[in-house]
C-alpha positions in Angstrom: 133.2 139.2 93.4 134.3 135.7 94.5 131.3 135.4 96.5 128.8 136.8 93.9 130.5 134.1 91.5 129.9 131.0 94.4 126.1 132.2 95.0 125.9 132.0 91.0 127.3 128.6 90.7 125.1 127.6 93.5 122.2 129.1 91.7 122.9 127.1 88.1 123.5 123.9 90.3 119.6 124.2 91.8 118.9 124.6 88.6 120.3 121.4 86.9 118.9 119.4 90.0 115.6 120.3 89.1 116.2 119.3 85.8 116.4 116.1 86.5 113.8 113.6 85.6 110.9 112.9 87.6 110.0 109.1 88.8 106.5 108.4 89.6 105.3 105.0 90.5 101.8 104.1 89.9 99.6 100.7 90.6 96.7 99.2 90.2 93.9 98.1 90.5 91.4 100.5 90.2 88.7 100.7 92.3 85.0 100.2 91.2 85.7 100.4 87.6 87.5 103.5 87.9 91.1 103.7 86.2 93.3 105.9 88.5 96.9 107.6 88.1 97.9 104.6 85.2 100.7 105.0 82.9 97.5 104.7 80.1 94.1 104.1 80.7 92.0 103.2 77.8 89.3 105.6 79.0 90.9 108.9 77.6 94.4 110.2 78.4 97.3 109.0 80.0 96.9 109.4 83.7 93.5 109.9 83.7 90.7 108.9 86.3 87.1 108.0 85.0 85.2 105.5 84.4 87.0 102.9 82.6 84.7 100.0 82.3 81.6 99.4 80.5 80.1 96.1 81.2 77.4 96.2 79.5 77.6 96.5 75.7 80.2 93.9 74.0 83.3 91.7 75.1 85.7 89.7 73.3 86.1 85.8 73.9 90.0 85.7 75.7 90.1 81.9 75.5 89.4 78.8 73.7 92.3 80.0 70.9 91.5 83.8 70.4 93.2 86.2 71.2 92.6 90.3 71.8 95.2 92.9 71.2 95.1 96.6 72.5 97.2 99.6 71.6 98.4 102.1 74.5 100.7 105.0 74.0 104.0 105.9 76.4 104.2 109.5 75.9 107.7 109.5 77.9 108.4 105.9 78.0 108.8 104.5 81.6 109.0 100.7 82.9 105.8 98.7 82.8 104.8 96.4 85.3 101.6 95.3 85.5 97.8 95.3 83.8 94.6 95.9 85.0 91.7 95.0 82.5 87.3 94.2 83.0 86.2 90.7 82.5 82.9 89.5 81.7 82.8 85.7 83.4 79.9 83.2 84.2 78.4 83.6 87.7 80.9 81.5 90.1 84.0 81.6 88.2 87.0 83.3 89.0 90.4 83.8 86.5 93.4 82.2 87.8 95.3 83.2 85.3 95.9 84.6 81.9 98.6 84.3 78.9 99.7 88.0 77.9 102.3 90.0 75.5 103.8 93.2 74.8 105.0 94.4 71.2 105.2 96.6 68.1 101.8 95.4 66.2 98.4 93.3 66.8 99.1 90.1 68.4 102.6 90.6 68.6 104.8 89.4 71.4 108.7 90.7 70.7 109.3 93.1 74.0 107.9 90.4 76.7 105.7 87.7 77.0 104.2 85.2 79.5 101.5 83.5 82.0 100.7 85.6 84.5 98.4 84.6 88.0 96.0 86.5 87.9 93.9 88.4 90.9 90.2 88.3 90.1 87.4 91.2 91.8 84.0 90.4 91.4 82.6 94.1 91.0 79.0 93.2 90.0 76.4 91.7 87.8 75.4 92.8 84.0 72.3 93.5 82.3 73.0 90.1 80.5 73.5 88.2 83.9 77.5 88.2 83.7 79.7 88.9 86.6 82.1 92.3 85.8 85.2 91.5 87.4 88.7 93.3 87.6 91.5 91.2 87.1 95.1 92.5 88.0 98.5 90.8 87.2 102.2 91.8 87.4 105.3 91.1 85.6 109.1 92.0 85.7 109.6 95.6 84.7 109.7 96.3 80.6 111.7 99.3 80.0 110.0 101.1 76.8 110.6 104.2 75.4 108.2 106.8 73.9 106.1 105.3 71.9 102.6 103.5 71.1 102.9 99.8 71.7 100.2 96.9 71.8 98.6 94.3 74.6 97.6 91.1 73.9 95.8 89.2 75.9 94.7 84.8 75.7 94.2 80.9 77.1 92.6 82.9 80.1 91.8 80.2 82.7 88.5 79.4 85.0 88.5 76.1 86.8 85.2 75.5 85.0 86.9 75.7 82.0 83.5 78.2 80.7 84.6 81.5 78.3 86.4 84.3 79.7 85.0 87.9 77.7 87.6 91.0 77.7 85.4 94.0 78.5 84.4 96.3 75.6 84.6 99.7 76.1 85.4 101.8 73.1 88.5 103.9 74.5 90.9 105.5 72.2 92.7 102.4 71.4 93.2 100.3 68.5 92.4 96.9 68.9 92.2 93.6 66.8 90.8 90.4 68.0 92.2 86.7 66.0 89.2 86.0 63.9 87.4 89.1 62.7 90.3 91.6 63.0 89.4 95.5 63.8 87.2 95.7 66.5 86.4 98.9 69.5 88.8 98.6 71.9 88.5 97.2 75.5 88.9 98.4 79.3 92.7 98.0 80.6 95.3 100.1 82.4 98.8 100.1 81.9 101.0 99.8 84.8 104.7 100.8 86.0 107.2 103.7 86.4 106.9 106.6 83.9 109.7 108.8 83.0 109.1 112.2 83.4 110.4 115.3 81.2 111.9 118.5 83.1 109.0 121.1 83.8 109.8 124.1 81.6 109.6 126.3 84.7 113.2 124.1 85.8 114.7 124.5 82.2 114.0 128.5 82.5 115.4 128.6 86.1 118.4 126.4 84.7 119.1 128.8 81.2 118.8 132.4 83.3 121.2 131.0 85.6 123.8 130.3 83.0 123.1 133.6 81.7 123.6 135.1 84.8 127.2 133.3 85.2 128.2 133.7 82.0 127.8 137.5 81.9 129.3 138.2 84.9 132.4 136.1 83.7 132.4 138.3 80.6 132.2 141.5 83.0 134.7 140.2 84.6 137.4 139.7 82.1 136.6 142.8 80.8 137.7 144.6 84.0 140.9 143.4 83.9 
C-alpha cells in the first residue's frame, strides 16, 4: 500500500508540472512580407503566418505631425518586445528611426512609450513607384495581461526628411489616424513572450490523478 500511495503522489506531481505555464518566445521580422509565429499579426489570428502586407492599395502619412494607431489583442497576455510593421518610402530613403506607444485607446501612450532605431528592409517596388520596406524595432519587455491594447506609431525619420506612409492592409484591427480618425487598419506584428494556458489534456491528467489519491486514501481509512 505504501508503495501504491508513493507511485500516486508521483503521478499527481507529473501532473501539476505539466500544468505549468508554457513560455514561448517569438521574433521578428518577417520575411518577404510574411508575418510568422507573432504574438498578433494584423493579417488574421494571433500566431498566424500569411501574407501580411499589402503594398499596394493605401498608407497612412507617419510623420510631419500625424500619427497612426492600431489595435492588437493578447489573448493570454505575455511580455512585448518589439514591432515589425510595412512602410511605403521614396526610392533611396531608409527609416532611422520612429517615435512609438503602447496603451488603452487611439493614440494613447500610458503602458510605454519612446524613440526607437529602427532597422529598415527594402522588400520591393509598388505599383505607384514606392519602395515596400519592413521596418523592425525593439524595446524593454511590457508585461500586459489579456487584453486588446493599441499601437501608435509617429515623427518617423528619413535623412531626406521626405514622408514616411504606414502600410494599409485592412487586417482585423481597429485603427485611427490624427486627422480623419477611423480608417482600415495597417500591416504590423506584435512582438515578445506569450503566456501560455495549461493544455486541457494536462488539467485532465492533473484532476484523475487527485482522484486516484484521494479514493485510495478513503479506501484506506475505511480498512482500518
Amino acid at each position: 500500500m505504501k508503495l501504491r500511495l508513493q507511485f500516486l503522489c508521483m503521478f499527481a506531481l507529473m501532473g501539476l508540472v505539466l500544468m505549468t505555464p508554457a513560455f514561448a518566445s517569438y521574433t521578428g521580422p518577417w520575411t518577404a512580407g510574411t508575418c510568422s509565429g507573432a504574438l498578433y499579426c494584423n493579417d488574421g489570428s494571433p500566431g498566424q503566418t500569411g501574407n501580411n502586407i499589402n503594398g499596394n492599395t493605401d498608407a497612412w502619412t507617419i510623420n510631419f505631425g500625424y500619427w497612426v494607431s492600431d489595435s492588437f489583442v493578447l489573448g493570454a497576455g505575455g511580455t512585448i518586445t518589439g514591432v515589425d510593421f510595412a512602410v511605403w518610402e521614396f526610392p533611396g530613403d531608409s527609416m532611422t528611426s520612429v517615435d512609438w506607444a503602447i496603451g488603452t485607446a487611439f493614440g494613447d501612450n500610458s503602458l510605454g512609450s519612446g524613440t526607437a532605431a529602427t532597422t529598415d528592409t527594402f522588400l520591393g517596388t509598388n505599383s505607384y513607384g514606392y519602395n515596400i520596406d519592413e521596418i523592425t524595432f525593439s524595446f524593454a519587455g511590457i508585461s500586459l495581461g489579456a487584453g486588446t491594447y493599441y499601437l501608435t506609431l509617429q515623427n518617423a525619420v528619413v535623412p531626406s526628411g521626405d514622408p514616411v506612409y504606414w502600410d494599409e492592409n485592412s487586417g482585423p484591427s481597429s485603427a485611427a489616424e490624427s486627422a480623419v480618425g477611423t480608417i482600415p487598419s495597417e500591416a504590423f506584428g506584435i512582438d515578445g513572450t506569450n503566456n501560455k494556458v495549461p493544455e486541457p489534456g494536462a488539467v485532465v491528467l492533473f484532476g484523475s490523478a487527485l482522484l486516484l489519491l484521494g479514493g485510495t486514501l478513503r479506501r484506506r481509512l475505511l480498512n482500518r
